[in-house]
N, C-alpha and C positions, 0 to 999 in steps of 0.2 A: 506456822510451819516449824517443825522440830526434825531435827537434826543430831542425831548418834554418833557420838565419840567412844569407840569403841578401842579399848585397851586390850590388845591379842594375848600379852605373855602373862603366865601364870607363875610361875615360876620364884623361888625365894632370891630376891635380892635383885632382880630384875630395873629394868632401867623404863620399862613402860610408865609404871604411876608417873614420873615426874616427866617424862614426855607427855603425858595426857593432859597431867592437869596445866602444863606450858600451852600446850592447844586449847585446852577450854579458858584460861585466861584470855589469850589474845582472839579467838571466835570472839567472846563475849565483847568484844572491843572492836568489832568490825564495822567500820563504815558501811553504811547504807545496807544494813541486816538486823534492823531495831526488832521485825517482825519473827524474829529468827530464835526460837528457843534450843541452845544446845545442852545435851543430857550426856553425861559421861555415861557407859556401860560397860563394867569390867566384867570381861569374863571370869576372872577370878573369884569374883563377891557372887554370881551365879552360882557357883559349885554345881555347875553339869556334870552329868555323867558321862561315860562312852556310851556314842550311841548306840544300841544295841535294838531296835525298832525304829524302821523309818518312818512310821506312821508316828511314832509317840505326841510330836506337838500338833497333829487334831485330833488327836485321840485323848478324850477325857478322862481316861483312867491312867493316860499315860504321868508320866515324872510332873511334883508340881515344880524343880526346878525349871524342866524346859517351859513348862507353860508360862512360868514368870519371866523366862528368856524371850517365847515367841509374841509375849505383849508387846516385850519393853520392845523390841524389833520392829513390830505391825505398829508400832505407835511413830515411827519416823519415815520421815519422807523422801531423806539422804544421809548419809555416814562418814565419815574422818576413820580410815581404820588406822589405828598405830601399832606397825607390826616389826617385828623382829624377823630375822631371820636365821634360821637354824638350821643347819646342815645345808644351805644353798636354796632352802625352800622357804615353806609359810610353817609356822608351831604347828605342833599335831593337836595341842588344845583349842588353840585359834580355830584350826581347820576342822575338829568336832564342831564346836561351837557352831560353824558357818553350816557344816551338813546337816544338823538339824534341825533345819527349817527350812522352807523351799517358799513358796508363794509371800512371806514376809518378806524374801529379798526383793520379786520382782518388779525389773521395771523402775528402780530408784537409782538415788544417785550416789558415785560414792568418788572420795578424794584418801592419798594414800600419803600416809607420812611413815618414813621408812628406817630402819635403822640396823645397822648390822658391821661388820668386817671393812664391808666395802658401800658402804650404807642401805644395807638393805637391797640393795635391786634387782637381787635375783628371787627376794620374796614380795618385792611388790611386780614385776613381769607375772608372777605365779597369781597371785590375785588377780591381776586381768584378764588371766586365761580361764581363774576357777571361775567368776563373777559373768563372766560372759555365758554361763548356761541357764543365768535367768537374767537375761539382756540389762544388765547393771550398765549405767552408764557414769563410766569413768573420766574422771579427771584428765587430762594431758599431761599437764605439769604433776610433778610430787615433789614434797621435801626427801629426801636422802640424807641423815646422821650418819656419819663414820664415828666409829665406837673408840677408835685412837688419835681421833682429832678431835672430836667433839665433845669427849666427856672424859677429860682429865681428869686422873683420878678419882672415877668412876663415874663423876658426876656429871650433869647437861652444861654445858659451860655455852650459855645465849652470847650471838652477838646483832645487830644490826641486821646481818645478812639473814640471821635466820628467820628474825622479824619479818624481813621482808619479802623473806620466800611464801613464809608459812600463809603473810597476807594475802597473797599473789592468788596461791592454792584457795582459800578459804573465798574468796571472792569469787571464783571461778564456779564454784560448788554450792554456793546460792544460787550463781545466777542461772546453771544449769539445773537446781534443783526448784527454783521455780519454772523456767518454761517445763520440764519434765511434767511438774506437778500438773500446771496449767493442762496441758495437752492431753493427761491423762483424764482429767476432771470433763473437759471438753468432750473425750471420747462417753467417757461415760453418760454423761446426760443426753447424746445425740441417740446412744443406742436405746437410752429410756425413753426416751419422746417418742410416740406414739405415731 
């Protein structure tokens, strides 16, 4: 089962890389998730374009960025988005990223670590509203970073709690990403059996 760590902000100087790669350490270190491959995905190392064709990622002539976008997507079963928020919402790069692709989101599972002003929460509430038009199934819990308590000059400053927030989330998001998966897989064979 693989598992997408999705890095939202593009941005020069940004504070996502070292939020991501804190999540993809402690995933990697999660109890009872041995089965469990996580893949960092930064939008930024994509260099998507605007979208500009909604068809582009089944369309074979379309961008080879997105098609290397809509793999790396269709190859995971749930996601960790790490989003920033900006102007009270979701990035508008993040949020290209997420429109260009449809049936790769569907139907999977996704956990939100968030960071912002006020930690993010008014762009992870916005992910739950965007995610839900291809029945994403979310996390309850999220991490929340405050950008003036939590990274003292400039930087992620970890404590205990974050630890064990982050564990709290990440456990939740297996375990909903395997019955997800299970039931999905269930469906599928029932409608293939003759």
């Amino acid at each position: 089962m693989k598992i997408g760590i999705v890095i939202g902000s593009v941005r020069e100087g940004r504070l996502g890389a070292s939020i991501g790669a804190w999540v993809a350490e402690r995933a990697r270190m999660q109890v009872d998730a041995a089965d469990v491959e996580w893949e960092v995905l930064d939008v930024k190392a994509f260099n998507l374009p605007i979208m500009a064709d909604e068809n582009w990622a089944q369309d074979e002539n379309g961008p080879a960025e997105v098609h290397r976008w809509r793999d790396a997507v269709a190859d995971c079963e749930g996601f960790v988005f790490v989003t920033p928020e900006y102007n009270r919402n979701i990035p508008g790069a993040f949020k290209n990223a997420f429109d260009l692709l449809s049936r790769q989101w569907r139907d999977k599972t996704l956990a939100i670590v968030a960071y912002g002003g006020l930690g993010g929460v008014r762009a992870n509430e916005a992910w739950r509203v965007t995610t839900a038009a291809y029945n994403m199934h979310v996390v309850g819990d999220s991490v929340n970073l405050i950008r003036r308590v939590d990274f003292p000059g400039g930087k992620l400053a970890l404590t205990d709690h974050h630890d064990a927030s982050l564990a709290k989330v990440l456990a939740r998001l297996v375990s909903l990403t395997r019955a997800v998966t299970t039931e999905r897989d269930q469906a599928k064979s029932e409608t293939s059996t003759p």
